[in-house]
C-alpha positions as CSV (number, residue, x, y, z in Angstrom):
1,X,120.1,89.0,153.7
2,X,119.1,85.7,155.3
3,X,119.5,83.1,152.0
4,X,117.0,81.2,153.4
5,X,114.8,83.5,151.0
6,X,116.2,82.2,147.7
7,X,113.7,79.6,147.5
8,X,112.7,80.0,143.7
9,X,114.9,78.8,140.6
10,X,115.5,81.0,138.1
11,X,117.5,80.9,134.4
12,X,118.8,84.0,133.3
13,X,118.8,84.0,129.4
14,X,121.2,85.5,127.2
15,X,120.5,86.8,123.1
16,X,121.7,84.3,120.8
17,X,125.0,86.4,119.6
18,X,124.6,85.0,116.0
19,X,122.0,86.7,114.7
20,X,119.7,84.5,112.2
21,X,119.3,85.5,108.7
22,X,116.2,84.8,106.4
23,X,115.4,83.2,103.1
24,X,116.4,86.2,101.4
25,X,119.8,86.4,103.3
26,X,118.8,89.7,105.5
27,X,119.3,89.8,109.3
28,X,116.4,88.5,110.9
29,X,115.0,89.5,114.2
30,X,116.3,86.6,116.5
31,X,113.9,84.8,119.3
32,X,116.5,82.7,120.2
33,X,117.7,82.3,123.7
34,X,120.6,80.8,125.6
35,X,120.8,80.0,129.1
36,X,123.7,82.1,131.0
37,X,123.4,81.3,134.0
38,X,120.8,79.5,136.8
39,X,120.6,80.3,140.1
40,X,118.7,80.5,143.2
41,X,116.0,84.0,143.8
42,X,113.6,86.0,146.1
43,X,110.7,87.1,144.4
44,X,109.4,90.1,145.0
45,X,105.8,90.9,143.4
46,X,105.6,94.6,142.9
47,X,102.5,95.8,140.9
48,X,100.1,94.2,138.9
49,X,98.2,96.1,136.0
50,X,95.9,95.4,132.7
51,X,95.6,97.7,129.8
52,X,94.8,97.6,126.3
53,X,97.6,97.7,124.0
54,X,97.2,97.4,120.3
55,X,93.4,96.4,120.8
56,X,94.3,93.3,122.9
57,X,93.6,93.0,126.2
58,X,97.4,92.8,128.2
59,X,98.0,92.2,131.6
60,X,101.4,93.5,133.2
61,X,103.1,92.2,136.1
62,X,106.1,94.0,137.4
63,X,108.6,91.5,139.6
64,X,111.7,92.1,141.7
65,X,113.9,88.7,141.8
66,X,116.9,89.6,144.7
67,X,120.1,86.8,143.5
68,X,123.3,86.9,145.6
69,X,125.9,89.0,144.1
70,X,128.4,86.3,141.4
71,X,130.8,87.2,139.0
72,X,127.9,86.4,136.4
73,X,125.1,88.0,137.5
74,X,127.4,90.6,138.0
75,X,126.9,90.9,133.8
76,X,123.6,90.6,133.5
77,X,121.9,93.6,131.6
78,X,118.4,94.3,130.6
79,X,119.1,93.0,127.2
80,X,118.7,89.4,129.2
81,X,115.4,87.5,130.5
82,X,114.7,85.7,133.5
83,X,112.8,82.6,133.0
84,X,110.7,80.9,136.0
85,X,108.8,78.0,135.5
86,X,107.1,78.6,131.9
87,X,107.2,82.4,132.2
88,X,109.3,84.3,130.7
89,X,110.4,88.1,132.2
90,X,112.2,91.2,130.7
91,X,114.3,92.8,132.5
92,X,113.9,96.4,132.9
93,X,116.8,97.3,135.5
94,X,119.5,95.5,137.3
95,X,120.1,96.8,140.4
96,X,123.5,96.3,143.0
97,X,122.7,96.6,146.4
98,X,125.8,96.4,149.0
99,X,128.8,96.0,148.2
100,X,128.9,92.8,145.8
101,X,125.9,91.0,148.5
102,X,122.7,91.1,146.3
103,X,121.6,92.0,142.8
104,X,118.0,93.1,142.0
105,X,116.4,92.4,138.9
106,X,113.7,94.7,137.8
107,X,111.5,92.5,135.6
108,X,108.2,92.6,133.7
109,X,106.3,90.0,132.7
110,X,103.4,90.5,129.8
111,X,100.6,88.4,129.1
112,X,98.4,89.0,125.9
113,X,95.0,87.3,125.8
């Protein structure tokens, strides 16, 4: 892969491990978010899509980011994100290709209007 490619700066984001409790002292669901690791990315745009879910009008967009191959994206798993810019994407797969070269990330990026 020519690395001239990785042209876009992503964050890969990690769960907070601590999870947050509530005023009643119960485990709440955590939003919070800790950068793992930043590094450079192809983006691949795969397929575009809008449905209604839950009565709202949601638009899906499924993206491919291709990182070189590092002992920590090497760990990533789909209980990360990828953050570019403002956006924010789940990952649904991570993918090795080679031998150690180039990781794929299967992301998805939901927008509710």
């Amino acid at each position: 892969m020519n690395i001239g490619f990785l042209d876009r700066r992503i964050t890969i984001e990690a769960p907070a491990s601590s999870p947050t409790l509530n005023a009643y002292g119960e485990a709440a669901q955590a939003d919070a978010w800790t950068t793992f690791v930043t590094v450079w990315a192809a983006m691949d745009n795969k397929a575009a899509r809008s449905s209604i879910i839950a009565d709202q009008e949601t638009a899906i967009n499924r993206v491919t980011w291709r990182v070189r191959s590092s002992a920590f994206t090497r760990l990533v798993t789909p209980k990360y994100r990828v953050k570019y810019g403002n956006d924010y994407y789940n990952i649904l797969a991570v993918q090795e290709v080679g031998r150690k070269d180039m990781i794929y990330l299967v992301t998805e990026r939901v927008i509710s209007e």
